[in-house]
N, C-alpha and C positions, 0 to 999 in steps of 0.2 A: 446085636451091636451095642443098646442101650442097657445090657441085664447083667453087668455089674455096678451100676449104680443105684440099683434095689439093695445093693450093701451095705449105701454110704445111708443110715438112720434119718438124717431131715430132707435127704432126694428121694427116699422111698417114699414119706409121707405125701412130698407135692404131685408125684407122680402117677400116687394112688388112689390120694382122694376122689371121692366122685361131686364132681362138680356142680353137677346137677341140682344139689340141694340147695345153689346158689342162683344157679340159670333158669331150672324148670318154677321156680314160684316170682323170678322177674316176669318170665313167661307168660305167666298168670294173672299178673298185677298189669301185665300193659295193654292185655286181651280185654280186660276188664276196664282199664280203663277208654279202648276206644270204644267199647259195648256201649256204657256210658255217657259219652260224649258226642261221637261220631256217628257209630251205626245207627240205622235209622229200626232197626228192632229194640234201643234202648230208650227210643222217644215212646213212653205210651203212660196210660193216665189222662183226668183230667189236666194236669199240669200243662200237658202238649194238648190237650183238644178236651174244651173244655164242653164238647157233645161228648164225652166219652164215658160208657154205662160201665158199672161194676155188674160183670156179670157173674160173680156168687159162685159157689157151688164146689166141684171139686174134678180135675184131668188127669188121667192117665195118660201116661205118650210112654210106648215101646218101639225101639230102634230094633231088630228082630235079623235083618242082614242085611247085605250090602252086594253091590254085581257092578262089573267092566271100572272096576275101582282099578288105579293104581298101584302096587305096592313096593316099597321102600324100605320100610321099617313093620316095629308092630305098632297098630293100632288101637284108637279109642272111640268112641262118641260120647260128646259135650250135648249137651241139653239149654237152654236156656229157655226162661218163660220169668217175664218183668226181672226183677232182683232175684231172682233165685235161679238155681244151676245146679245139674248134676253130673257126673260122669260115670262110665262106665269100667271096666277091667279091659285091658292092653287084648286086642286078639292078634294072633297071628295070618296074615292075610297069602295061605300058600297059592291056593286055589283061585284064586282073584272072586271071591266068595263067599267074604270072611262071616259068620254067625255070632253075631252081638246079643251080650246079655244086657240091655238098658233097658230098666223101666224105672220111669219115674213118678209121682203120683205130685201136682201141685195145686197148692188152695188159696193161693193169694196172688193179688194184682191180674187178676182174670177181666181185664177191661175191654170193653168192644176195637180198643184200638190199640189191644198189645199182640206181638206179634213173636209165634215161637223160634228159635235160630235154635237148627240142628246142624252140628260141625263134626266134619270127620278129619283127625287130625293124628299127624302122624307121631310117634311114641320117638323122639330122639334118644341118642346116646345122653345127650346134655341140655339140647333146647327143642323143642315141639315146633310141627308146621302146620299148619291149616291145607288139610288138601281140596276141601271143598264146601260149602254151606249151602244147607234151603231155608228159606221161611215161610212159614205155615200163619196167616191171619187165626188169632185164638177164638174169633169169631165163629169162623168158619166150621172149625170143627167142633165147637157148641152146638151151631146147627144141624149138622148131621147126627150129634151124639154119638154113632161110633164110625171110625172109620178102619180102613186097612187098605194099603197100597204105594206102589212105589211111589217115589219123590226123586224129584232128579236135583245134582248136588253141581253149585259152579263153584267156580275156582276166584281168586281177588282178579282174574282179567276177564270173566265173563265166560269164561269156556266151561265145555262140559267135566264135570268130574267123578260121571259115574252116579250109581243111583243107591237108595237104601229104603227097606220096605220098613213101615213105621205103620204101627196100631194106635190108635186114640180111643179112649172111652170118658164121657163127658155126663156129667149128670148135674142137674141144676138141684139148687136148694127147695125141697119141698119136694123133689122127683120121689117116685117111689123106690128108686133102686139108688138113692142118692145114701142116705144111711149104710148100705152093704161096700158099697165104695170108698169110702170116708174113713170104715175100719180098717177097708186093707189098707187105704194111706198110714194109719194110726200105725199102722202092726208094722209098716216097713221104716218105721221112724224107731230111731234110739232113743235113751236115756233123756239127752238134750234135742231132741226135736226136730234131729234131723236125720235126714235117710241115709239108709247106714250110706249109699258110695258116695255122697255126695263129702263124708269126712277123706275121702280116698284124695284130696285133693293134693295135689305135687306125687301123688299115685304109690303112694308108701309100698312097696312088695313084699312087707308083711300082710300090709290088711290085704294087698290084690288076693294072696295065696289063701288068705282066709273068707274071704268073699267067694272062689272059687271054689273052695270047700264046699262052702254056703248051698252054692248053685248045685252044685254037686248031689246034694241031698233032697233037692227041692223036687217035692211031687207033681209038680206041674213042670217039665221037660221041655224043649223046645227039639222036635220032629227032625232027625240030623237032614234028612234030605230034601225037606220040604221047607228048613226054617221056622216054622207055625207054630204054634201053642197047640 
């Protein structure tokens, strides 16, 4: 109806553009700031509780897959632990099953009263939605040192949104497996210091295609049926 004004040179351009470059990093910028301000995962540190211990050391958290999820669009998983955040590569969610590649490695603001916010969030045309979050006390999974298992995800009204199995591996400064962990953080970090998806941010579909290369080659596989390392 509209596909001869793909003709007219400045209606083709407004037509065509993707917007998204415009929407998905407002998107970003206002997630971050109610992280900041509002949610009560962004209150942690002495600043907020001045009992609150640096506990040192260095976490791994993998997001590994997800079940009785919703699906809409494609999807991500968001990471957060204190000021720092990572994301992962868009899956396609056919199966209501989807197999997430997120692992992240974090070495800072590890305080007894910071608390991790895992978000599973849907991949729009133009603007992102949040379909569900958990929070994990970083305490907690210090104490265990390693964990694996499901985590159940709600939604901003409280309701159930589905679950997603997450790995943790935690090792304190001075541990003896604390040096073998610390390199593979080093090794998954770039040039500038930081892990390679965490530059994925606004989700560039070069680097996604290059990141999936990445995984691609990677000797350590994730088990198609089982989800597992």
């Amino acid at each position: 109806m509209v596909a001869f004004l793909y003709y007219i040179p400045i209606v083709k351009t407004v037509l065509s553009w993707d917007y998204s470059l415009v929407i998905r990093p407002l998107f970003n910028a206002w997630d971050d700031f109610l992280y900041r301000n509002y949610r009560q995962t962004g209150c942690f540190g002495p600043l907020w509780s001045p009992d609150a211990q640096d506990l040192g050391g260095t976490l791994c958290l993998e997001v590994i897959k997800g079940r009785d999820i919703s699906q809409k669009f494609s999807q991500y998983i968001h990471i957060r632990v204190g000021h720092d955040s990572d994301h992962s590569a868009t899956v396609t969610n056919s199966d209501n099953e989807p197999r997430f590649r997120a692992k992240s490695y974090f070495t800072q603001e590890l305080f007894s009263n910071t608390l991790v916010e895992i978000s599973l969030v849907n991949d729009g045309l133009y603007r992102d939605s949040v379909v569900g979050r958990v929070t994990v006390p970083v305490k907690e999974l210090c104490d265990v040192r390693t964990f694996h298992g499901w985590l159940a995800l709600e939604d901003a009204g409280g309701d159930a949104a589905g679950f997603v199995y997450v790995a943790s591996k935690y090792r304190a400064l001075g541990d003896g497996e604390h040096d073998a962990l610390r390199a593979e953080a080093c090794a998954a970090c770039g040039a500038e210091g930081e892990q390679w998806l965490r530059k994925e941010r606004g989700r560039s579909q070069k680097r996604i295609k290059i990141r999936e290369l990445i995984d691609s080659e990677d000797t350590q596989d994730v088990d198609k049926d089982t989800g597992e390392v």
